[in-house]
C-alpha positions as CSV (number, residue, x, y, z in Angstrom):
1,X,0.0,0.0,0.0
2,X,1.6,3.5,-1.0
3,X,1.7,6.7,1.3
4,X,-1.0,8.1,-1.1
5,X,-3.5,5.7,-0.4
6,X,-6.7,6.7,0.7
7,X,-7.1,6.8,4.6
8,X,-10.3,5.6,6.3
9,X,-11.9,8.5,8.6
10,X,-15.6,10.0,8.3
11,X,-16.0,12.2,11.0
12,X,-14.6,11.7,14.5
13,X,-17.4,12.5,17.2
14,X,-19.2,10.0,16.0
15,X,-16.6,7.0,16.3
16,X,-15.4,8.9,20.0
17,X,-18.9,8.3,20.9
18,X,-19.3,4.7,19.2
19,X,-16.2,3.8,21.4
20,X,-17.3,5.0,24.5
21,X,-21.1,3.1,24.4
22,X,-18.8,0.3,23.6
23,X,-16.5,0.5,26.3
24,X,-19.6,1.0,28.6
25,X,-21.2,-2.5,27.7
26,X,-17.7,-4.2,27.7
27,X,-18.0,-3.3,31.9
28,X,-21.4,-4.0,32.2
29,X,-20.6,-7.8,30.4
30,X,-18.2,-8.8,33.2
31,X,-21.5,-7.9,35.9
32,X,-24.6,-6.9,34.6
33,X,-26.1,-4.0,36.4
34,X,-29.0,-5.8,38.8
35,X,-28.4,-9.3,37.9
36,X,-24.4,-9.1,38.7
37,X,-24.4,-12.3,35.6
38,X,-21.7,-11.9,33.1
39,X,-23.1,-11.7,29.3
40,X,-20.5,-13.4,27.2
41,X,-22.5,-12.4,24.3
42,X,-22.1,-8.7,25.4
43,X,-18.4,-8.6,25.4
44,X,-18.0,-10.2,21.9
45,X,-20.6,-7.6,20.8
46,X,-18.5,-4.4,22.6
47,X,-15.6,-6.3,20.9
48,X,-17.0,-6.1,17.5
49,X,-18.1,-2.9,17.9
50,X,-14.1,-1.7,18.5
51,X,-13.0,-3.5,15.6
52,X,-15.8,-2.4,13.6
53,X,-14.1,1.5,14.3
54,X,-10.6,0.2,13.5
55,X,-10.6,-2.4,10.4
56,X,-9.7,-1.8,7.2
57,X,-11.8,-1.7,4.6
58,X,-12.2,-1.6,1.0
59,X,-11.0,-4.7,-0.9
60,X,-7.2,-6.3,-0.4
61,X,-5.5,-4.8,-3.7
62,X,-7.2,-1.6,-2.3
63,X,-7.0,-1.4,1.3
64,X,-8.3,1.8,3.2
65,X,-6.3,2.2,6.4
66,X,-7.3,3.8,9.5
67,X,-5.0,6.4,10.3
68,X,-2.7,5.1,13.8
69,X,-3.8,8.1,15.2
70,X,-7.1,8.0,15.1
71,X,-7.0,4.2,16.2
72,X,-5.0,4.8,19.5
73,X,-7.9,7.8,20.0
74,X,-11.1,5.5,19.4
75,X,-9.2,2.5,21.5
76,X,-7.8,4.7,24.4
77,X,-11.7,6.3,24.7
78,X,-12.8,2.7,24.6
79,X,-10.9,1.7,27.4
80,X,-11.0,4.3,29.7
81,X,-14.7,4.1,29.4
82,X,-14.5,0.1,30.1
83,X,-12.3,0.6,32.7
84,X,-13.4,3.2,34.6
85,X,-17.2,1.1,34.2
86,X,-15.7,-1.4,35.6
87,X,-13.9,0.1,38.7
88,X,-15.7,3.0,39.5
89,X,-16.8,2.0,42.5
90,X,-12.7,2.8,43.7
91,X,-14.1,5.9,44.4
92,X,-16.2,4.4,47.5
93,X,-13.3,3.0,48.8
94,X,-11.3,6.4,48.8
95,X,-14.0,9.2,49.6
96,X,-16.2,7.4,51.6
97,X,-13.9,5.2,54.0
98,X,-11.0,6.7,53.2
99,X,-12.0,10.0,53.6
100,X,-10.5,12.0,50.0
101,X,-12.8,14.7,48.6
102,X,-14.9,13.8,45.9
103,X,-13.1,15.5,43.3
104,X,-9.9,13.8,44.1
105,X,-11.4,10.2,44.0
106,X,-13.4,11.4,40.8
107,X,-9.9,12.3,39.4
108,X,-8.2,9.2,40.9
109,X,-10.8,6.6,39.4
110,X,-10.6,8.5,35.6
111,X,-6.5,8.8,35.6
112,X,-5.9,5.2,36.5
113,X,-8.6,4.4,34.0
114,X,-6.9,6.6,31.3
115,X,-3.0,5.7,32.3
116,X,-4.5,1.4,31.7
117,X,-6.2,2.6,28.6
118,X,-3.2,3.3,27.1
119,X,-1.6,-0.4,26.8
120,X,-5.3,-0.6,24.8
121,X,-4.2,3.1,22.4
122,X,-0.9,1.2,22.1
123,X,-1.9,-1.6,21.0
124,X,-5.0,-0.3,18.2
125,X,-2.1,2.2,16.9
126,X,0.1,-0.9,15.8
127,X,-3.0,-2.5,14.5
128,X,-3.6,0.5,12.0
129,X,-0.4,0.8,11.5
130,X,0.4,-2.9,10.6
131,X,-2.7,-4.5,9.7
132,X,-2.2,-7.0,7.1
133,X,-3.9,-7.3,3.6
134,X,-5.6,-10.4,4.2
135,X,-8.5,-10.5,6.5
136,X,-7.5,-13.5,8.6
137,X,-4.3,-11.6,9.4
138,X,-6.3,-8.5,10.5
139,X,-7.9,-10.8,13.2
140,X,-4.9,-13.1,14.3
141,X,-2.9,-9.6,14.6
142,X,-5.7,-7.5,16.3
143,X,-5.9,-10.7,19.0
144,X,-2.2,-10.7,19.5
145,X,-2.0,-6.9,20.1
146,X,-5.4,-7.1,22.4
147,X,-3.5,-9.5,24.5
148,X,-0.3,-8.1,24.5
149,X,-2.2,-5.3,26.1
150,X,-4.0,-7.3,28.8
151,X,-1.2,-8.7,29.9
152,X,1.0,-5.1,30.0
153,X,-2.0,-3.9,32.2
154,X,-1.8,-7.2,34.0
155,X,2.1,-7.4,34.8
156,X,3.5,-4.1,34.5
157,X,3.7,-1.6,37.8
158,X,2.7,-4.7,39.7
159,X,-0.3,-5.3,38.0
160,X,-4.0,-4.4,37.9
161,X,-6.2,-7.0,35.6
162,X,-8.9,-6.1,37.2
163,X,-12.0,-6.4,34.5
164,X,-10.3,-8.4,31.9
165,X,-12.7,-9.1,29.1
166,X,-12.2,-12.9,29.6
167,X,-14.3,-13.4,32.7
168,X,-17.3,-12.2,30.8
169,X,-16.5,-15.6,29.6
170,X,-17.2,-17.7,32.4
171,X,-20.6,-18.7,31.8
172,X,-20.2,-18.8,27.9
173,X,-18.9,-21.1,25.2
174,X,-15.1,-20.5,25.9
175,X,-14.9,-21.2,29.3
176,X,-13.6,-24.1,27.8
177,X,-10.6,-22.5,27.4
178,X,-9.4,-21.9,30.4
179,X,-7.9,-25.2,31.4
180,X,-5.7,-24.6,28.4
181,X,-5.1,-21.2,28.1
182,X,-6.4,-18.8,31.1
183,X,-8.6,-15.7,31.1
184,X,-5.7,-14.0,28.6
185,X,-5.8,-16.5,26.2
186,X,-9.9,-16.4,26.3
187,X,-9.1,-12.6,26.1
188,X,-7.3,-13.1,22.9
189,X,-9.7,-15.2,20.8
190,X,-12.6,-13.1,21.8
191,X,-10.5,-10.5,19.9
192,X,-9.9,-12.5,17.1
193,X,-13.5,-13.6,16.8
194,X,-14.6,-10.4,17.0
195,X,-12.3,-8.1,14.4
196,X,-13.4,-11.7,12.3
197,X,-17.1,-11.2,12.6
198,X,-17.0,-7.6,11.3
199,X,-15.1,-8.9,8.3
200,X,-17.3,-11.3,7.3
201,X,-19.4,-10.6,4.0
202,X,-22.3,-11.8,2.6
203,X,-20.5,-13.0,-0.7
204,X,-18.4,-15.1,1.9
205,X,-21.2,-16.7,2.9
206,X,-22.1,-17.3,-0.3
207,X,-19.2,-18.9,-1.4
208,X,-17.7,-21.3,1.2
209,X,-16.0,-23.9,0.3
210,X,-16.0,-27.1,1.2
211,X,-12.3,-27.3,2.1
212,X,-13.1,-24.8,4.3
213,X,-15.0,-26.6,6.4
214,X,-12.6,-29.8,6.0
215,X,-9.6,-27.2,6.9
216,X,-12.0,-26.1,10.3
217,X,-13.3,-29.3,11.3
218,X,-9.1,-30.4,10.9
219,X,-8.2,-27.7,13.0
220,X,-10.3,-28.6,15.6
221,X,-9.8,-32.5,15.5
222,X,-5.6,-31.3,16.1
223,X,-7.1,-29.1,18.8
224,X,-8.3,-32.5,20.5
225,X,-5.8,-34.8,19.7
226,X,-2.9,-32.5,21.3
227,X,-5.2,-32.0,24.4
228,X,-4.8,-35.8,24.5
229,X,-1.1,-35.8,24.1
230,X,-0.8,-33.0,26.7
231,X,-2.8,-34.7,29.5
232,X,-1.4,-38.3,28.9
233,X,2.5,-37.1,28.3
234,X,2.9,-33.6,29.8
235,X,0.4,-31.9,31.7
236,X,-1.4,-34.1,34.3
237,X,-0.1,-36.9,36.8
238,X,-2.4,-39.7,37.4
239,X,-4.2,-39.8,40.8
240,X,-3.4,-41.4,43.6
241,X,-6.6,-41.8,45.5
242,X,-10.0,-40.7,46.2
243,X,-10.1,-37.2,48.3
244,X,-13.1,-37.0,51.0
245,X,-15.4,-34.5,51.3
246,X,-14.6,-31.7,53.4
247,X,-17.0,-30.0,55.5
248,X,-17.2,-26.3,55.8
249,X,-17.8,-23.2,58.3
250,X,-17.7,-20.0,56.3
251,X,-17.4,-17.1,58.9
252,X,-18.8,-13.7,57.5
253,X,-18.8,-10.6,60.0
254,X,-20.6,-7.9,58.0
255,X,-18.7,-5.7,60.3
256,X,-19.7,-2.3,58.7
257,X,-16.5,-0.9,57.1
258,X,-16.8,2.5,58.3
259,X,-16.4,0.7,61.7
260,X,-14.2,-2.4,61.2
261,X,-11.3,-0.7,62.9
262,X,-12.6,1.3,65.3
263,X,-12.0,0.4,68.9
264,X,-15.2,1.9,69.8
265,X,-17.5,-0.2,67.8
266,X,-16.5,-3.1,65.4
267,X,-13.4,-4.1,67.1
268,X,-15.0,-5.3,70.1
269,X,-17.9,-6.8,68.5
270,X,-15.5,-8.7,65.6
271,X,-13.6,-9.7,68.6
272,X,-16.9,-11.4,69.7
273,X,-18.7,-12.8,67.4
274,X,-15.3,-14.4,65.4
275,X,-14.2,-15.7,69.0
276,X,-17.8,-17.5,69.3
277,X,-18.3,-18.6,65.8
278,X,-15.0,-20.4,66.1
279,X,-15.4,-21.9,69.5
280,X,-18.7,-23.0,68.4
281,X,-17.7,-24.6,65.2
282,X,-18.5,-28.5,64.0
283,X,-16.8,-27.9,60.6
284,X,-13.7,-29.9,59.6
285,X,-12.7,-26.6,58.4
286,X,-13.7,-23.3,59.7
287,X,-12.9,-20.4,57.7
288,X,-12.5,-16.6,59.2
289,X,-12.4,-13.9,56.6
290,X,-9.5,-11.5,55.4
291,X,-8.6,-8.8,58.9
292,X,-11.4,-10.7,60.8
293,X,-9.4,-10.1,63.9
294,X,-9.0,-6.4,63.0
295,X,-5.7,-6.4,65.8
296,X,-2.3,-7.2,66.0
297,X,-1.9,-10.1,68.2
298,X,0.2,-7.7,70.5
299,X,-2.9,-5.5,70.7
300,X,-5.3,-8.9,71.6
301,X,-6.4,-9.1,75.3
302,X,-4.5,-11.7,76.9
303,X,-5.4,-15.2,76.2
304,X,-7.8,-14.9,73.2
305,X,-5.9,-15.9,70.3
306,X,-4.1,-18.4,72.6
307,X,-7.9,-19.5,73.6
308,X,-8.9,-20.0,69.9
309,X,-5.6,-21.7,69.1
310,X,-6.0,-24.1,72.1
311,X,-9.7,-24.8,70.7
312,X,-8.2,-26.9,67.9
313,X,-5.0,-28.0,69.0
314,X,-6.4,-31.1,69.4
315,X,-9.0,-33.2,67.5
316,X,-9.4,-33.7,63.6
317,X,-10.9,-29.8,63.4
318,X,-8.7,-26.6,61.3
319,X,-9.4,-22.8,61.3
320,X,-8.2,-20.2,59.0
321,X,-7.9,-17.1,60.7
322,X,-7.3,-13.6,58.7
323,X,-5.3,-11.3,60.9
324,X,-2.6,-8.6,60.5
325,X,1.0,-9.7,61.8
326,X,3.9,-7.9,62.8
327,X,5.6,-5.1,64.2
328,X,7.0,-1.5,63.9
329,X,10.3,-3.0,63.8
330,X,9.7,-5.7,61.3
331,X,6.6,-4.3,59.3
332,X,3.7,-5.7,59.2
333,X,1.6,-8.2,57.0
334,X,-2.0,-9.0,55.8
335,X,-1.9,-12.5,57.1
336,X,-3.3,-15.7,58.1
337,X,-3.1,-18.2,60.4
338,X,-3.9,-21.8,60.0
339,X,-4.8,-23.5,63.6
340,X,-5.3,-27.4,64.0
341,X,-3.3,-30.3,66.2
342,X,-0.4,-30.6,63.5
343,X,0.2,-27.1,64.2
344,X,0.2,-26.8,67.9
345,X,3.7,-25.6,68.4
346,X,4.1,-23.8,65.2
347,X,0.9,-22.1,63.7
348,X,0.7,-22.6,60.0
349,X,1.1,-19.1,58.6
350,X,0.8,-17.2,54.7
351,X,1.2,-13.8,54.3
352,X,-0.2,-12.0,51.3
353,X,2.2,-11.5,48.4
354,X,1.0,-9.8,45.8
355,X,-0.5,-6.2,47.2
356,X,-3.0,-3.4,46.4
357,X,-1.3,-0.2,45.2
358,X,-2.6,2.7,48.3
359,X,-4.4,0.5,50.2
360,X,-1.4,-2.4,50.8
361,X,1.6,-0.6,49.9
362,X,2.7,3.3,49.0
363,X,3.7,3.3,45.2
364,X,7.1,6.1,44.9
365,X,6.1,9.3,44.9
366,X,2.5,8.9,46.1
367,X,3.1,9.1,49.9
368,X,1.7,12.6,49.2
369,X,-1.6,11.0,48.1
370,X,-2.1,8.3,50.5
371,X,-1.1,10.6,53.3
372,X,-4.8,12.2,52.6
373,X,-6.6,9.3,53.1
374,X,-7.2,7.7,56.4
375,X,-6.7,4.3,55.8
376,X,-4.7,2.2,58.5
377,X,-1.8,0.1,58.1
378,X,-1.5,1.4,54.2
379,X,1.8,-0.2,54.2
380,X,2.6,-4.3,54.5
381,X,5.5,-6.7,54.1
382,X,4.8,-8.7,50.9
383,X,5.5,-12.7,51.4
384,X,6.6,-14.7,49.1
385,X,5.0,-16.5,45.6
386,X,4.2,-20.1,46.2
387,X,4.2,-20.8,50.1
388,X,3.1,-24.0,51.2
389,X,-0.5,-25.2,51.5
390,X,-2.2,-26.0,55.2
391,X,-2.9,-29.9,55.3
392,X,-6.3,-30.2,56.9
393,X,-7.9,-33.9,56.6
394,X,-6.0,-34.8,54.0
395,X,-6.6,-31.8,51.8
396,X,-3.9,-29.5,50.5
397,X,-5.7,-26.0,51.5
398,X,-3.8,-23.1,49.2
399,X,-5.2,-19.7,50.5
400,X,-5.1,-16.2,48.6
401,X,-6.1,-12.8,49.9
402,X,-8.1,-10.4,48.6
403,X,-7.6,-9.8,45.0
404,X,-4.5,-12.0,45.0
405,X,-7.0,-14.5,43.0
406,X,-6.8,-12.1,40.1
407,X,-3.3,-13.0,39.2
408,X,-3.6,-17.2,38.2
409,X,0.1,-17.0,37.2
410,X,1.4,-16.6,40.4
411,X,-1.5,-19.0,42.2
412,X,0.1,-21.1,39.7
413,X,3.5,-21.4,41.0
414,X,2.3,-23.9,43.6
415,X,1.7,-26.6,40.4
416,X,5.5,-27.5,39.6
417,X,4.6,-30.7,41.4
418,X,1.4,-31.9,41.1
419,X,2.1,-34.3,44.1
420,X,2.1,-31.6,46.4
421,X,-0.5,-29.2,44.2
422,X,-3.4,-27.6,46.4
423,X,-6.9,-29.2,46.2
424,X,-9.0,-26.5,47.3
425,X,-8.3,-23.0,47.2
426,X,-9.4,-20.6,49.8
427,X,-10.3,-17.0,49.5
428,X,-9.3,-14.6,51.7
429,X,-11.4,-11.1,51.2
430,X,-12.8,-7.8,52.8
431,X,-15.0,-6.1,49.9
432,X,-16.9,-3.8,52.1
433,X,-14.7,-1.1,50.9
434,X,-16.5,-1.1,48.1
435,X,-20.1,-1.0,49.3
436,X,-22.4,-2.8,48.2
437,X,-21.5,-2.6,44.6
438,X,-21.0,-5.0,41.3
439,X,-17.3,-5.2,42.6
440,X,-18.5,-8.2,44.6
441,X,-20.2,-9.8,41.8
442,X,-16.9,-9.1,39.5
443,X,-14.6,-10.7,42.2
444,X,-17.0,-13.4,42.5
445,X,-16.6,-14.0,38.6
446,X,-12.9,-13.6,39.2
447,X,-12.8,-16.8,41.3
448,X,-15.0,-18.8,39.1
449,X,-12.3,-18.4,36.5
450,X,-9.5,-19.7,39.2
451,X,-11.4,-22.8,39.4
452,X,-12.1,-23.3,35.7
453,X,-8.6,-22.8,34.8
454,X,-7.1,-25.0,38.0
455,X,-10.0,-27.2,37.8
456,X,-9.7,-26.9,42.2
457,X,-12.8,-25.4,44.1
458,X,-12.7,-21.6,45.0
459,X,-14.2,-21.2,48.7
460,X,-14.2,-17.2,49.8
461,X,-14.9,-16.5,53.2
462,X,-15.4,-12.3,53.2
463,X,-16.8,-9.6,55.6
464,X,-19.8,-8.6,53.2
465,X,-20.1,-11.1,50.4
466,X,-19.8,-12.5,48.2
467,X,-19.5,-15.9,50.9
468,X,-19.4,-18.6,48.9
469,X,-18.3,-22.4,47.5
470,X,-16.8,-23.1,44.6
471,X,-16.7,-26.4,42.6
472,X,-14.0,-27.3,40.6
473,X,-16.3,-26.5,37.7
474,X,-16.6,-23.1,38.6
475,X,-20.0,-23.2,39.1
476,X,-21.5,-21.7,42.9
477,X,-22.6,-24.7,44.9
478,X,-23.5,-22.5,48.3
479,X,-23.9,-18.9,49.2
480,X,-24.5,-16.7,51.8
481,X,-27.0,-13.6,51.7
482,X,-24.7,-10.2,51.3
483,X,-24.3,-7.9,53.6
484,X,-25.8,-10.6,56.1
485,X,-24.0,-11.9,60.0
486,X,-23.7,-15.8,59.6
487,X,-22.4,-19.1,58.9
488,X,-22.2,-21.0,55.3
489,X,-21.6,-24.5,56.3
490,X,-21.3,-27.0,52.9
491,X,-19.0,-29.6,51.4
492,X,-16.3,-29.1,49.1
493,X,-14.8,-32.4,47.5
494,X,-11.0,-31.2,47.2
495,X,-9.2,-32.0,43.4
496,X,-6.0,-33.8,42.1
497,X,-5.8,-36.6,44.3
498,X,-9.3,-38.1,43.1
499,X,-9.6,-40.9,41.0
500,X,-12.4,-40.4,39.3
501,X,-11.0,-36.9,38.3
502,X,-8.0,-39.0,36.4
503,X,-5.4,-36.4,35.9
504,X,-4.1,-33.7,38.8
505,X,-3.6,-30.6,36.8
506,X,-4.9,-29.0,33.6
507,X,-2.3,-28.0,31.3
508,X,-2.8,-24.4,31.6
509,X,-1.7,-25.2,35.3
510,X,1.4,-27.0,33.8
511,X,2.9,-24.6,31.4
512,X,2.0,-21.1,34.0
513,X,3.6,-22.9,36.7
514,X,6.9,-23.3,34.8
515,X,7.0,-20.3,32.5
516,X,4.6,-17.7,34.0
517,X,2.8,-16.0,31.2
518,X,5.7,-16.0,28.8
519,X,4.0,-18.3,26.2
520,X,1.2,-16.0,25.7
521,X,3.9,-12.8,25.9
522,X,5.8,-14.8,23.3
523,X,2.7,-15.4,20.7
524,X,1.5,-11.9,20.8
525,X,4.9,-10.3,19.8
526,X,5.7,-13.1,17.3
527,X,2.4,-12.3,15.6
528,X,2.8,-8.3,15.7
529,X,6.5,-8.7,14.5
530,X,5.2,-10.9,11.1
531,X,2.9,-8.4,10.6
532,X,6.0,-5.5,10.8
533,X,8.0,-7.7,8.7
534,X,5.0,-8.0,5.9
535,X,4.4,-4.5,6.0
536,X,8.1,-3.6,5.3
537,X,7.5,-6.1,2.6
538,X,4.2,-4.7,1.3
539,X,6.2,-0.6,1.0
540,X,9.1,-2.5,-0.8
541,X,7.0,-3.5,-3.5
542,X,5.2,-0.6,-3.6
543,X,1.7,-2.0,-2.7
């Protein structure tokens, strides 16, 4: 294609506005407003919509390219839009518990929307710069860029992949995917599907040939048959025996989060109710939420966490406690601590690794910003990826906190041998900073996706909601009313050591637990550099 050729454009209000109802419906697909219910069908709609603004048209010998300006415009307004739909409720969080003025947290929500969206501008620029001729390319290299971008906004600056168009998936035809590929590689072909439903034509239709569909149905028979190969030769170990049931105690609080840490009001009655709930417990497994005891154990009246500690020191019953650890001295850590007989002397303990930016740990330069908030203990310790799981009836227990469940690479790392994977993952979380907003129905989502791609129940024990269990299948099997004091009690039948399961770990397990989320770094830039290295062939010959 030549310099001269003819750019694609029409006016630009319109596509601004186009991209923005887009981006809207892209955040209302991971949670719809009223239902909570992700709408798979929504996101590959918002989808085509995008690549509706950004493909080039006109026929091959005659392609009309959208200028890489206007492309990093319409895809940055996108995202912002998507993203700041999808975490708006940040501003809760920071004006209305953590005391910033309205503007402020108006400003904060929109520039941490806009600073993500720009992996997104990024990565439509290089499309429009480098799409390729042929139609099939435009979608293969429009994926590739879409995830490069997801995982930029996922890795980089420690990470926030919050909202990643994947989970709309959960419910939908590619959850499929996720034992193979995770939310990013679900990510990626609901990009590729979508720039490739924009592109299809009528004469296409028309004229489909019947290698075609050999080539398709091909495709997907070598789809299945390295699946096999993978879980016979690579990916899975066969099990070893039949896991029991185990029976659960999910403890939530509602302690109201305007009063969780204040010794006049919900630190004494947290302090109660936990204390009781525990003592009180039949469970195998009795499960405390993220900062359920709101105090440092220095801070504890004498005896009581001694007391609760002593209450299953002996007998076949485990707690999981969430508590803060530490000192001045040593810094302190957003914690918790596993309590049964095999732990009498030394108290099983994990301490959360991967952190929220503000409200877990000051970002350089920001101590300015967080200093007018009023949120307490805004800076933690960070332990380390992979620490071991709590044994608990023969179970492997591997707990996350908070949004820790968002990052399946690192939850990952405890697959490098599958004979000491977890089973059952556990949960961690305090959402009531967020009020009573879609964020717990988008977290909830979050952990359904952990399980799909794991194949090992979720259980989340929270303060507010969403209180709930898990399968393996990802689908909710118990659940507590939100925003409700009580007990979940339910089963969970732990995974990888049972025989009818046949195999201990998916192969999206396998591969993230050696290599991270290099694989999936690796496609994307091999895609976007054959698609440089065409169009440096394409101005050579004058096209």
């Amino acid at each position: 294609m030549s310099r001269r050729s003819q750019m694609a454009g029409g006016p630009l209000l319109p596509q601004l506005l186009l991209a923005l109802a887009a981006g809207l419906l892209q955040a209302a697909s991971l949670a719809w407003p009223g239902s909570g219910q992700p709408l798979w069908w929504l996101q590959l709609a918002s989808m085509a919509a995008l690549a509706w603004l950004v493909r080039p048209a006109g026929a091959a010998s005659r392609r009309i390219a959208v200028p890489w300006r206007r492309g990093a415009l319409v895809g940055g307004v996108f995202a912002t839009a998507w993203l700041a739909g999808t975490f708006w409720w940040l501003f809760i969080s920071m004006h209305s518990y953590g005391g910033l003025p309205a503007p402020l947290a108006v400003a904060a929500v929109l520039g941490l929307a806009a600073f993500l969206a720009s992996y997104y501008a990024a990565a439509l620029a290089l499309f429009c710069r480098y799409a390729p001729v042929h139609r099939a390319g435009n979608a293969i290299l429009f994926g590739a860029l879409w995830l490069l971008a997801e995982l930029a906004r996922g890795v980089w600056w420690t990470g926030f992949p919050w909202g990643a168009g994947g989970y709309a998936h959960v419910d939908g035809p590619l959850a499929v995917l996720a034992r193979h590929m995770g939310v990013y590689g679900i990510s990626a072909v609901a990009a590729v599907s979508a720039m490739g439903l924009v592109q299809v034509r009528a004469t296409d239709l028309r004229n489909v040939r019947w290698w075609a569909l050999l080539l398709v149905a091909g495709g997907l028979l070598a789809w299945a048959t390295v699946d096999r190969l993978c879980a016979v030769n690579l990916c899975h170990t066969p099990a070893r025996r039949a896991a029991p049931a185990l029976s659960l105690e999910l403890l939530q609080g509602n302690i109201p989060q305007d009063e969780k840490f204040q010794s006049g009001s919900g630190v004494p009655v947290a302090l109660q109710w936990y204390a009781e709930a525990l003592r009180n417990a039949q469970a195998d497994l009795v499960v405390a939420p993220e900062t359920a005891i709101p105090l440092l154990p220095q801070q504890l009246i004498p005896g009581y966490l001694e007391g609760i500690q002593q209450r299953y020191a002996q007998g076949p019953q485990a707690a999981m406690v969430g508590i803060p650890l530490g000192d001045e001295a040593q810094g302190y850590t957003n914690s918790v601590l596993g309590m049964s007989a095999a732990t009498q002397a030394v108290p099983y303990r994990y301490d959360k690794h991967h952190l929220v930016p503000f409200g877990e740990f000051i970002p350089p330069f920001f101590k300015w910003f967080t200093a007018m908030m009023n949120i307490p203990l805004g800076d933690f310790n960070r332990g380390t990826v992979g620490q071991a799981s709590f044994a608990v009836a023969g179970q492997r227990i591997a707990p996350n906190i908070c949004y820790e469940d968002l990052f399946g690479e690192e939850l990952g790392a405890r697959f490098i041998d599958p004979a000491r994977a977890p089973t059952v993952f556990v949960n961690f979380s305090n959402i009531g900073w967020f009020g009573d907003t879609l964020a717990i129905d988008q977290h909830l989502h979050i952990s359904r996706m952990r399980a799909l791609e794991f194949e090992r129940p979720m259980v989340r024990a929270t303060n507010t909601g969403a209180t709930v269990i898990i399968d393996h299948r990802g689908v909710v099997t118990h659940q507590l009313a939100r925003y409700t004091r009580g007990v979940l009690k339910g089963e969970v039948q732990g995974r990888g050591m049972d025989a009818q399961s046949g195999w201990a770990i998916t192969p999206y397990a396998w591969w993230v637990s050696r290599w991270g989320l290099w694989p999936l770094w690796v496609l994307g830039a091999l895609a976007l550099v054959g698609a440089m290295v065409a169009a440096r062939g394409r101005r050579a010959r004058g096209d």
